[in-house]
N, C-alpha and C positions, 0 to 999 in steps of 0.2 A: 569693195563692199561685198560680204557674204552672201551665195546665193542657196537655192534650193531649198526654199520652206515650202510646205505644200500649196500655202494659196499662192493664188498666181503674182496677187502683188508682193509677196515677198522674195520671188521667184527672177520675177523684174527685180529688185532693188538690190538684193545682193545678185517465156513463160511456157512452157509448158504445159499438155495437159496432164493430169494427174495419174499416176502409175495404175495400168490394170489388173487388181487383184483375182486370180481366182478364185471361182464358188467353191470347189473341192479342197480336200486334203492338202498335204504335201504328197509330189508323187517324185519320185526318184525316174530321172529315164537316161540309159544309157546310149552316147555318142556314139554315132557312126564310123569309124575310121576315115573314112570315105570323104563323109562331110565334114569330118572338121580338118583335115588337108585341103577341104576346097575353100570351108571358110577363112580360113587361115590365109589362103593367099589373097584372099580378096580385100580380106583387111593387112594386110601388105600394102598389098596395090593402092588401097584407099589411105593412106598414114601418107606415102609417096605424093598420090595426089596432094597432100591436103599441104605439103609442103612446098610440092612446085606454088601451089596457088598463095600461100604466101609469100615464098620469095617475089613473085611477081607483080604482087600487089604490095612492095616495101614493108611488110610487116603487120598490115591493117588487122586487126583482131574484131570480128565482127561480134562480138559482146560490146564493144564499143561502139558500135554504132557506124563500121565504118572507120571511125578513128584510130591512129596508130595506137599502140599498148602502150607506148614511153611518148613522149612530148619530144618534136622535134623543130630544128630552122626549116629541114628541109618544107617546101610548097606552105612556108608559114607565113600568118598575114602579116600584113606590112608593117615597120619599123618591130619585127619580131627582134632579130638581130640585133638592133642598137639597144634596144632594153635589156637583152641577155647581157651585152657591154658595158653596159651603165652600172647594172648592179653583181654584176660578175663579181665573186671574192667576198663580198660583203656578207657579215652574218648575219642569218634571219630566223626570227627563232619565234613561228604563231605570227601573229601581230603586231611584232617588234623585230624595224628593221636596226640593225647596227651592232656594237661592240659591247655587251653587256654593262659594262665599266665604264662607257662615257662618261662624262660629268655633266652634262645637259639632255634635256630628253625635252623632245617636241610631240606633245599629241595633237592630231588630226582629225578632225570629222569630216568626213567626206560622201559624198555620194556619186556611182560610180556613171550616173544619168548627168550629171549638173556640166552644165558649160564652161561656167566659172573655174569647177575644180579641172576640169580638162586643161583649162588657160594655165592655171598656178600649178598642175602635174606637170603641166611639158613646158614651160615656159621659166618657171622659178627652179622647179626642185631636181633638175637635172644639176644645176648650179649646188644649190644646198647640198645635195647627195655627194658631189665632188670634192666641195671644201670643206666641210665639217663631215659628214659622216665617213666617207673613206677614213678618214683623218681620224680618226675614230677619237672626235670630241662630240656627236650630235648620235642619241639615238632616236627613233621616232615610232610613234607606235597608232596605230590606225584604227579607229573607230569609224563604223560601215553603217551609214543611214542610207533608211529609203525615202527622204522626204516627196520624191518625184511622183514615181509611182510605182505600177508592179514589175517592171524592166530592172528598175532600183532594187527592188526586193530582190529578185531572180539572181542579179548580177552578186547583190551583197553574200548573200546563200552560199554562189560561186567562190564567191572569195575566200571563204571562214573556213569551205574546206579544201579549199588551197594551201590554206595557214597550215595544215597538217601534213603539209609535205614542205613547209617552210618555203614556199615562194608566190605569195599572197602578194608583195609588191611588186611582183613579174605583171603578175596577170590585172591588177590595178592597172597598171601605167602601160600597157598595152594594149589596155580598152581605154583608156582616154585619148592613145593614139591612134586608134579605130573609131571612136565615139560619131554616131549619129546624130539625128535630131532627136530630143526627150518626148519619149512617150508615142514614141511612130514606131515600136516594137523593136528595132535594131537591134537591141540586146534579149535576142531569143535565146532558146535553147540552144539553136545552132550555131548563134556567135558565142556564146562561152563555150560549146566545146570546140571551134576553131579554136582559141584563146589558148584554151585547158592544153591544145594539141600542139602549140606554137611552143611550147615551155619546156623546154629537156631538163631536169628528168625526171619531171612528173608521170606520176602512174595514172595515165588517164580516166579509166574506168572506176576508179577508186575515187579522183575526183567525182565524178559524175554521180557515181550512186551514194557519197557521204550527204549533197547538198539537202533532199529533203530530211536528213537526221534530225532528232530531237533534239541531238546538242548543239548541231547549226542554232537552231529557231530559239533555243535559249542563250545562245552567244547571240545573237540577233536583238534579241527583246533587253538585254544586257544594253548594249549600246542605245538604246532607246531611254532608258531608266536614267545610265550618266550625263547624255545630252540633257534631259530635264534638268537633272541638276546643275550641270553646268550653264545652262539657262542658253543651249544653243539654239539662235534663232536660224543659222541660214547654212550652207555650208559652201567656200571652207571655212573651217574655224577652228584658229591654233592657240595651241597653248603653249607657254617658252617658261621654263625652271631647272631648276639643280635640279638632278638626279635626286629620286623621293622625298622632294618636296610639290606641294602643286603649284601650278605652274599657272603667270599671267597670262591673258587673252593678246593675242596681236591684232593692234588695230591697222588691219590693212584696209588702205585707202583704194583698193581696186585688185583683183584678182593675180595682178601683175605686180604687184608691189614687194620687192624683192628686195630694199634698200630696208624698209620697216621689218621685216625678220628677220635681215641680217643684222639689223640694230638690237634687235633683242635677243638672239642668240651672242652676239659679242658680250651684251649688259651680264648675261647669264656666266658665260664664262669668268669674266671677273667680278664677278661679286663671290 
């Protein structure tokens, strides 16, 4: 049964500062020879330093917060690796993960907070991803609710501009294999940008400064609009069709039910 609706019983059931202008004119003033041989090496010397202190610190780019500039395994959180594995090769293109040309497509509602969706990320679709999407018969395309709370929102944020480096289902399924308890904060700022930083070869900073974008928060509000119509009450909640048509709801009898999607991606295939 689907979880993650906001009420709780549905929850159960399924900078700088600014440049010093001068008051006067422009005035023209001529270099000392003197001093700019000594500037010169000082900014030598300082270029040098600033290179040992990266090498030293693996590359850390402190626009980032500390964080590498590229997304690495190295000191990356846990099951970084096998998710890099899992979906190693596969094309991901935004919000759709698999082979443009599939003949089935699965959409997804999920929420990156829900326990449930944690159960059916790591427990089902490590399976699904192997036999049909490799296989490139299944693609699938992800729709990012916050039913939780604001952890939810933050994490989805994450996500959408993840999609623009095309590895949005990295950092999904890497936070559900980190996932805390909902709404005790764990998905701070500082766990997506572990996340963000676990991911080769994401441009870290780039994540980080797309998420409050206006076009995050209208791809946001976007999924929000289709779950209504789609009349989604809980998440997960799937949907199984041929390629451009839409596609039926899977009645999964528990988060773990992995025999009813394979039953409906098979029906898909041959029909």
């Amino acid at each position: 049964m689907p979880s993650g609706k906001k009420s709780k019983q549905m929850r159960r059931a399924a900078s700088a500062p600014p440049p010093v202008q001068s008051k006067g004119g422009v005035r023209r003033r001529q270099a000392n020879p003197r001093v700019l041989a000594i500037v010169g090496g000082v900014v030598v010397l300082a270029a040098i330093g600033i290179g040992l202190a990266l090498a030293l610190s693996g590359g850390k780019n402190s626009a980032a917060n500390g964080y590498p500039a590229i997304g690495t395994l190295t000191n990356a959180l846990p099951a970084a690796a096998d998710v890099n594995t899992l979906l190693k090769g596969i094309p991901q293109t935004g919000l759709t993960l698999g082979y443009p040309l599939a003949p089935v497509t699965m959409v997804e509602y999920i929420d990156l907070q829900c326990p449930f969706c944690q159960q059916f990320e790591t427990q089902v679709m490590p399976d699904i991803i192997k036999k049909y999407v490799r296989t490139k018969k299944l693609k699938v395309e992800a729709r990012i609710l916050d039913f939780i709370g604001a952890d939810s929102s933050r994490g989805r944020n994450a996500m959408i501009a993840m999609a623009t480096q095309n590895k949005a289902f990295n950092f999904a399924e890497l936070l559900y294999y980190n996932q805390g308890t909902e709404n005790t904060g764990w998905l701070s700022s500082a766990m997506v940008g572990e996340a963000v930083s676990s991911i080769p070869p994401v441009r870290v900073q780039d994540v980080l400064n797309l998420q409050s974008a206006g076009s995050v928060t209208k791809q946001a509000k976007g999924f929000d609009a289709a779950a209504v119509v789609d009349k989604v009450s809980g998440t997960p909640t799937l949907f199984v069709g041929k390629s451009g048509t839409k596609g039926k709801q899977v009645p999964l009898t528990s988060p773990t039910d992995e025999q009813s999607l394979v039953t409906a991606l098979d029906t898909a295939l041959n029909s």
